[in-house]
C-alpha positions in Angstrom: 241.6 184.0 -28.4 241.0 186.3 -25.7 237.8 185.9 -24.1 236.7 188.9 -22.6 236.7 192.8 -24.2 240.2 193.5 -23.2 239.2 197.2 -22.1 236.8 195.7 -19.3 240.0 193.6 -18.2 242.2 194.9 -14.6 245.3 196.1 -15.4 247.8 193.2 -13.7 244.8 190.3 -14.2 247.2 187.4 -14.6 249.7 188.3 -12.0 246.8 188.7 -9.9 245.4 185.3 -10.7 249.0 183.8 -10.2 249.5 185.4 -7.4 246.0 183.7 -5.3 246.9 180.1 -6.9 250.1 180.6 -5.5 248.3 181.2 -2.0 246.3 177.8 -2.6 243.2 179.6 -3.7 240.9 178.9 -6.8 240.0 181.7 -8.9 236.9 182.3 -11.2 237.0 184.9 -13.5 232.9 185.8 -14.1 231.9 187.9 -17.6 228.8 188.3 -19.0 227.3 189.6 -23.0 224.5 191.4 -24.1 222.2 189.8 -26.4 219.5 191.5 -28.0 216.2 189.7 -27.4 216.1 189.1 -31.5 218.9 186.9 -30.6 217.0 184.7 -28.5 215.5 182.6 -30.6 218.9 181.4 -32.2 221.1 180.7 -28.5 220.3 177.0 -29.7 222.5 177.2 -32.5 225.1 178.8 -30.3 228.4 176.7 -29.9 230.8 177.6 -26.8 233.2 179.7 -29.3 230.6 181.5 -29.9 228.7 182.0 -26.7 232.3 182.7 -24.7 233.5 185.7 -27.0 233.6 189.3 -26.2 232.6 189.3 -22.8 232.3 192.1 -20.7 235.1 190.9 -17.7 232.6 191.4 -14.4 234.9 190.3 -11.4 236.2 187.5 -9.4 235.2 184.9 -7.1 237.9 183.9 -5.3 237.2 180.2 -2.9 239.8 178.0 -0.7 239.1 174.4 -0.8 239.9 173.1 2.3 241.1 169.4 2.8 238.9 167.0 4.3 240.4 165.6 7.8 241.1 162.4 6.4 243.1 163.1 2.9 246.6 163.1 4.2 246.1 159.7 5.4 244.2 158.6 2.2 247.3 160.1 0.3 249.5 158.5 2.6 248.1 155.1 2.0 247.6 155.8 -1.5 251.3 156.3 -1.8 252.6 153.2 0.3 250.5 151.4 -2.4 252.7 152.9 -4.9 249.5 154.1 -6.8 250.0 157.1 -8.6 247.4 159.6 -10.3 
Protein backbone atom coordinates (compact mmCIF):
# COMPACT_ATOMS: atom_id res chain seq x y z
CA UNK A 1 0.00 0.00 0.00
CA UNK A 2 1.55 3.11 -0.84
CA UNK A 3 0.90 5.81 1.50
CA UNK A 4 1.16 8.97 0.00
CA UNK A 5 -0.39 10.27 -3.65
CA UNK A 6 2.42 8.97 -5.74
CA UNK A 7 2.37 12.26 -7.92
CA UNK A 8 3.27 14.43 -4.80
CA UNK A 9 6.26 11.90 -4.18
CA UNK A 10 10.33 13.24 -5.34
CA UNK A 11 11.46 11.45 -8.10
CA UNK A 12 14.58 9.19 -6.33
CA UNK A 13 12.63 9.20 -2.62
CA UNK A 14 13.99 5.85 -1.54
CA UNK A 15 17.47 6.23 -2.72
CA UNK A 16 17.40 9.34 -1.06
CA UNK A 17 16.07 7.93 2.18
CA UNK A 18 18.82 5.10 1.80
CA UNK A 19 21.23 7.24 1.05
CA UNK A 20 20.87 9.56 4.76
CA UNK A 21 20.42 6.13 6.87
CA UNK A 22 23.49 5.14 5.27
CA UNK A 23 25.08 8.54 6.64
CA UNK A 24 23.65 7.58 10.24
CA UNK A 25 20.79 9.96 9.98
CA UNK A 26 17.02 9.36 10.76
CA UNK A 27 14.61 10.31 8.25
CA UNK A 28 10.80 11.34 8.56
CA UNK A 29 8.85 11.52 5.77
CA UNK A 30 5.83 14.21 6.85
CA UNK A 31 2.29 14.16 4.52
CA UNK A 32 -0.82 15.56 5.32
CA UNK A 33 -4.94 15.11 3.83
CA UNK A 34 -7.65 17.22 3.41
CA UNK A 35 -10.70 16.53 5.18
CA UNK A 36 -13.77 18.36 4.58
CA UNK A 37 -15.11 19.70 7.85
CA UNK A 38 -18.48 17.20 7.24
CA UNK A 39 -15.80 14.71 7.90
CA UNK A 40 -15.17 15.79 11.25
CA UNK A 41 -17.53 14.50 13.10
CA UNK A 42 -16.63 10.79 12.02
CA UNK A 43 -12.30 11.06 12.58
CA UNK A 44 -13.51 8.82 15.71
CA UNK A 45 -14.37 6.04 13.69
CA UNK A 46 -11.17 6.44 11.72
CA UNK A 47 -8.65 3.50 11.98
CA UNK A 48 -4.86 4.13 11.01
CA UNK A 49 -5.49 2.44 7.34
CA UNK A 50 -7.72 4.70 6.92
CA UNK A 51 -6.34 7.95 8.36
CA UNK A 52 -2.72 7.17 6.59
CA UNK A 53 -3.99 6.82 2.90
CA UNK A 54 -3.61 9.23 0.13
CA UNK A 55 -1.50 11.69 1.55
CA UNK A 56 -0.27 14.55 0.04
CA UNK A 57 3.89 13.76 0.46
CA UNK A 58 4.99 17.39 2.23
CA UNK A 59 8.74 16.97 2.88
CA UNK A 60 11.38 15.60 5.17
CA UNK A 61 12.80 16.07 8.44
CA UNK A 62 15.97 14.78 8.50
CA UNK A 63 17.68 14.50 12.59
CA UNK A 64 21.23 12.84 13.78
CA UNK A 65 21.00 11.24 17.10
CA UNK A 66 24.03 11.69 18.72
CA UNK A 67 25.43 9.13 21.32
CA UNK A 68 25.49 10.00 24.73
CA UNK A 69 29.29 10.20 26.19
CA UNK A 70 28.86 7.17 28.11
CA UNK A 71 27.28 4.43 25.57
CA UNK A 72 30.43 2.97 24.23
CA UNK A 73 31.34 2.00 27.64
CA UNK A 74 27.76 0.85 28.52
CA UNK A 75 28.00 -1.29 25.34
CA UNK A 76 31.30 -2.38 26.20
CA UNK A 77 30.22 -3.62 29.54
CA UNK A 78 27.06 -4.86 28.19
CA UNK A 79 29.08 -7.07 25.85
CA UNK A 80 31.78 -8.54 28.41
CA UNK A 81 28.54 -9.60 30.22
CA UNK A 82 27.71 -11.54 27.16
CA UNK A 83 24.19 -9.85 27.10
CA UNK A 84 22.85 -9.49 23.86
CA UNK A 85 19.78 -7.41 22.60
Amino acid sequence: MTICIKNTMPKGFLNFVADKAKLGLRVLAIGYKNIEVSQTNNLTYWNRQNAEKQLVFCGFVIFKNYLKESTSRTISMLENANLRT
